[in-house]
ROKEMAR-894624 format. One record per residue: residue in three letters; x, y, z of N, C-alpha, C in turn. Coordinates in steps of 0.02 Angstrom, whole numbers, padded with zeros to 5 digits, always signed. Each point is the difference from the previous one (the first is absolute). Example, Ala and Ser with C-alpha at 12.3 -4.5 7.8 and 13.67 -1.06 7.14 Angstrom:
// residues 2
ALA+00660-00284+00390-00045+00059+00000+00045+00060+00000
SER-00018+00053-00036+00042+00059+00003-00039+00055+00037
***
This chain:
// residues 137
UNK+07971+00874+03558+00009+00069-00020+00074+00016-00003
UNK+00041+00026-00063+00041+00023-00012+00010+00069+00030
UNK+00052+00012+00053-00011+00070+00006+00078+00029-00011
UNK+00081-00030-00030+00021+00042-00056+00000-00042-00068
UNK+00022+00039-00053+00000-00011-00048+00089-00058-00015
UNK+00006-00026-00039+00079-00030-00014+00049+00013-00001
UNK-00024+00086-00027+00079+00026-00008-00007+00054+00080
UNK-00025-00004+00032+00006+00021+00058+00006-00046+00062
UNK-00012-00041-00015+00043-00054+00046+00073-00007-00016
UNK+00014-00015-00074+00064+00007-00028+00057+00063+00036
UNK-00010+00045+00005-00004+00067+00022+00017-00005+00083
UNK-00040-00014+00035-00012-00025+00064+00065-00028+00000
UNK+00004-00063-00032+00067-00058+00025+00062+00047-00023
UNK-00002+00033-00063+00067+00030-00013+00027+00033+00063
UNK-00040+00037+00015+00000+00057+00083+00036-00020+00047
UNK-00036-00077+00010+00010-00044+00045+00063-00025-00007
UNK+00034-00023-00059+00043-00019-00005+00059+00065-00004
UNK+00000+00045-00003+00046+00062+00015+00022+00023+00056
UNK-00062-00022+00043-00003+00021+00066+00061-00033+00023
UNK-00027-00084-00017+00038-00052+00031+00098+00029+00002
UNK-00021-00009-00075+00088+00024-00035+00028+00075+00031
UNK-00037+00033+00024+00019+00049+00030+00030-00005+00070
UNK-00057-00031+00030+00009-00031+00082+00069-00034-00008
UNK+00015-00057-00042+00062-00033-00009+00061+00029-00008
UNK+00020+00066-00051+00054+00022-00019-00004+00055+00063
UNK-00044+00032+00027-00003+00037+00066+00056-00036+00077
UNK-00045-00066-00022+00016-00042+00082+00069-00031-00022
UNK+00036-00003-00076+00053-00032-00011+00066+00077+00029
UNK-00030+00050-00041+00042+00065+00007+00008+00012+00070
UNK-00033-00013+00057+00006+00016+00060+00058-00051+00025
UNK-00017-00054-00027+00075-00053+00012+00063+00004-00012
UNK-00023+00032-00061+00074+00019-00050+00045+00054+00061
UNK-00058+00063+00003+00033+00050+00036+00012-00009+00072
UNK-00025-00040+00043+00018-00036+00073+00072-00025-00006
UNK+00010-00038-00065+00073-00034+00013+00061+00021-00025
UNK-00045+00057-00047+00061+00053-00010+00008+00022+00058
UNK-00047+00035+00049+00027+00045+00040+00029-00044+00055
UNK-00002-00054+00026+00040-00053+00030+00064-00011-00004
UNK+00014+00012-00084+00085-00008-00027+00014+00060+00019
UNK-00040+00078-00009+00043+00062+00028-00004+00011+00058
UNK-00009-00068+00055+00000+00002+00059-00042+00025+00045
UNK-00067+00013-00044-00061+00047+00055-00028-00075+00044
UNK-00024+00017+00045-00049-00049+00022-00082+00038+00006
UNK-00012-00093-00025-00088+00022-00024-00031-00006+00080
UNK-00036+00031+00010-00043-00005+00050-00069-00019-00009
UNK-00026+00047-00043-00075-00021-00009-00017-00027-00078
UNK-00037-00010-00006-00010-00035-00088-00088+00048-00010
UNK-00023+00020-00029-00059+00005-00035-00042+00033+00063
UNK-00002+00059+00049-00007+00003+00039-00066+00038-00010
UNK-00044-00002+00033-00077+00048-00034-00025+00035+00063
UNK-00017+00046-00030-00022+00049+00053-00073+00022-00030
UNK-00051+00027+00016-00061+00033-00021-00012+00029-00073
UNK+00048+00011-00012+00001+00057-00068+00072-00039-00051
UNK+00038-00044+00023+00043-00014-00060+00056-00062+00042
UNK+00033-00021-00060+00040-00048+00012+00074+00008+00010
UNK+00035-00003+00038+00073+00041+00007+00052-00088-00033
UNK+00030-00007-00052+00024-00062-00036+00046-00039+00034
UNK+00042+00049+00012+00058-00027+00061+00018+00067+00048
UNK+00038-00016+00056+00010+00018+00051+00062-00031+00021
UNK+00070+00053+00012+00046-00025+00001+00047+00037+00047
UNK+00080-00034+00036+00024+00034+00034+00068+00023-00030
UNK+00023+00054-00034+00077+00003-00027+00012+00051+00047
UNK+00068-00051+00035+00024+00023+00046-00032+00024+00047
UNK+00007+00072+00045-00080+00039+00038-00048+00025-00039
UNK-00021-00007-00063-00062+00031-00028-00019-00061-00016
UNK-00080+00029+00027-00066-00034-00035-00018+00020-00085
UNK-00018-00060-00043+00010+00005-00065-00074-00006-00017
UNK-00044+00028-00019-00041-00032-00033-00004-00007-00059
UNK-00036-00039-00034+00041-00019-00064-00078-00025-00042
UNK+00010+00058-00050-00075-00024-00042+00037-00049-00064
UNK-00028-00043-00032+00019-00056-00040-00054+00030-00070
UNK+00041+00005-00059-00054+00017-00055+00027-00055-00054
UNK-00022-00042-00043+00031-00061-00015-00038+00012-00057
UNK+00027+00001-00061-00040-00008-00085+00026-00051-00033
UNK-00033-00041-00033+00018-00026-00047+00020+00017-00070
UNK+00060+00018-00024-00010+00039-00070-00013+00085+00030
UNK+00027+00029-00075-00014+00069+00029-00039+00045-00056
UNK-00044-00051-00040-00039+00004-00061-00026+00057+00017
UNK-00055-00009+00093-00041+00050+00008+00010+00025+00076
UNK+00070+00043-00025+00028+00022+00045+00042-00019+00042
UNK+00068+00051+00048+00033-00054+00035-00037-00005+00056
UNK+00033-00022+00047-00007-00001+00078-00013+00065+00033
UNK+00043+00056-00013+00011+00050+00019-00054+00050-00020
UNK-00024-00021-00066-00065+00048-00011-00062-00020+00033
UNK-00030-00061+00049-00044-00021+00015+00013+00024+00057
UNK+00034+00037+00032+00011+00009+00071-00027+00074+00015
UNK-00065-00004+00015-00032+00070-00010+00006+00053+00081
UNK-00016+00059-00007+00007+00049+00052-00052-00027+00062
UNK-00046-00041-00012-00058-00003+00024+00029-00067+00037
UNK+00021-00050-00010+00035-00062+00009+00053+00027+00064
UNK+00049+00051-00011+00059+00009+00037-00009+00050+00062
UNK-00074+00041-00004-00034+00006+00043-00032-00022+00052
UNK-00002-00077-00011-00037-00035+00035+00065-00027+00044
UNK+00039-00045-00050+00079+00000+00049+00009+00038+00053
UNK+00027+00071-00035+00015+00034+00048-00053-00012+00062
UNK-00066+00012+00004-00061-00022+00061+00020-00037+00036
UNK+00012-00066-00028+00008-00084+00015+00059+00007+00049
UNK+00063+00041-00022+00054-00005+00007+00010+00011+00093
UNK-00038+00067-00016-00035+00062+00053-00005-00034+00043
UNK-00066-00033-00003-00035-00019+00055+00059-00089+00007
UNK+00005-00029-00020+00044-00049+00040+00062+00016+00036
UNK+00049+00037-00024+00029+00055+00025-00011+00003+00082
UNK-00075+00056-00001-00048-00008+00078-00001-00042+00034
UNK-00030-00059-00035-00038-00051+00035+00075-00050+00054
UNK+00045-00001-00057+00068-00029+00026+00029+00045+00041
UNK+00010+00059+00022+00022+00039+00019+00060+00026-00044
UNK+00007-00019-00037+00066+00000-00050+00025+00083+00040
UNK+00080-00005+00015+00011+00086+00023+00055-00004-00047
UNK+00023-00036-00066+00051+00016-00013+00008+00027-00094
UNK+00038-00002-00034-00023+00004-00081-00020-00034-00026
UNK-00049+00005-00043-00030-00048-00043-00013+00039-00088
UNK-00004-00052-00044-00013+00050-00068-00044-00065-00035
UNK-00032+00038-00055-00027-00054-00054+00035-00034-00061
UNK+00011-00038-00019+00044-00030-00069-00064-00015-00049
UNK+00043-00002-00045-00036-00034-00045+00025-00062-00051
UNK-00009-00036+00004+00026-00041-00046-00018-00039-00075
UNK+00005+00033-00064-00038-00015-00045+00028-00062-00050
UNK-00029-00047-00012+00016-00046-00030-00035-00006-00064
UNK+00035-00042-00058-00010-00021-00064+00023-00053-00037
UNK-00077-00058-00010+00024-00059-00006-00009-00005-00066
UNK+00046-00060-00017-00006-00038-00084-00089-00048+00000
UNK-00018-00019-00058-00040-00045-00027+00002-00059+00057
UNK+00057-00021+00015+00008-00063+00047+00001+00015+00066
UNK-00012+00075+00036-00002+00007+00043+00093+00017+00052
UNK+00035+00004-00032+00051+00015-00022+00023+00085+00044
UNK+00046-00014+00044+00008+00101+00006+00023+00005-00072
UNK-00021+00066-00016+00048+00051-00057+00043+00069+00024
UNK-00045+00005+00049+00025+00060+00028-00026+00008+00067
UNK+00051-00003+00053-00029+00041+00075+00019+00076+00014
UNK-00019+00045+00009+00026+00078+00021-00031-00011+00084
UNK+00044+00023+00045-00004+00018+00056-00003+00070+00022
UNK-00056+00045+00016-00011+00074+00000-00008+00012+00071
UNK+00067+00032+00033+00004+00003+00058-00051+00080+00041
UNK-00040+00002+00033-00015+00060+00061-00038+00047-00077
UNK-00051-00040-00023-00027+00025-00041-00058+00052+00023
UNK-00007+00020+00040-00047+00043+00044+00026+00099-00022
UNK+00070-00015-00026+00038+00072-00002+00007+00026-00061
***
């Protein structure tokens, strides 16, 4: 028993294969932006850190502030940049994430959110990094 049709399997793998390519230029952009922020001298602390409700990308120390640092990474900016995928609903959750680790560490000192948006070539290539500092204001 056939239970999809050809072009819905077809369909299926395309998905599948987007996903993949997504997961990849995601997990490459988080690299990109770790070793940028390395050369501007932050230190990384945490990498990909998850909490109940969302993923905080990096976690960093410049100077006495805690950085958290969301990573938005596009390929091409055909359909859209970086900066437009970064929704109210998304930076909400940050801020949460931010919150409660903050707590949990006792953190007593400043901390803010970054953002760091990247844009790669065909070859995977930076084209463009923007660094968006204490984007919460």
């Amino acid at each position: 028993m056939r239970i999809f049709k050809k072009e819905n399997s077809e369909n299926i793998q395309k998905d599948l294969s987007n996903k993949t390519n997504n997961l990849k230029t995601g997990r490459l952009g988080e690299e990109i932006a770790k070793k940028y922020l390395q050369v501007k001298r932050y230190i990384i602390i945490e990498q990909n850190y998850r909490t109940k409700c969302a993923e905080i990308d990096l976690i960093a120390l410049c100077k006495n502030t805690l950085v958290f640092v969301e990573v938005r990474t596009k390929k091409r900016e055909r359909f859209g940049s970086p900066e437009e995928s970064f929704k109210r609903s998304k930076k909400n959750k940050l801020i949460n994430n931010a919150r409660a680790y903050v707590a949990k560490k006792r953190w007593k000192k400043e901390y803010r959110i970054d953002a760091i948006c990247i844009v790669l070539d065909n070859n995977y290539r930076v084209n463009r990094i923007n660094h968006y500092e204490n984007i919460t204001f």
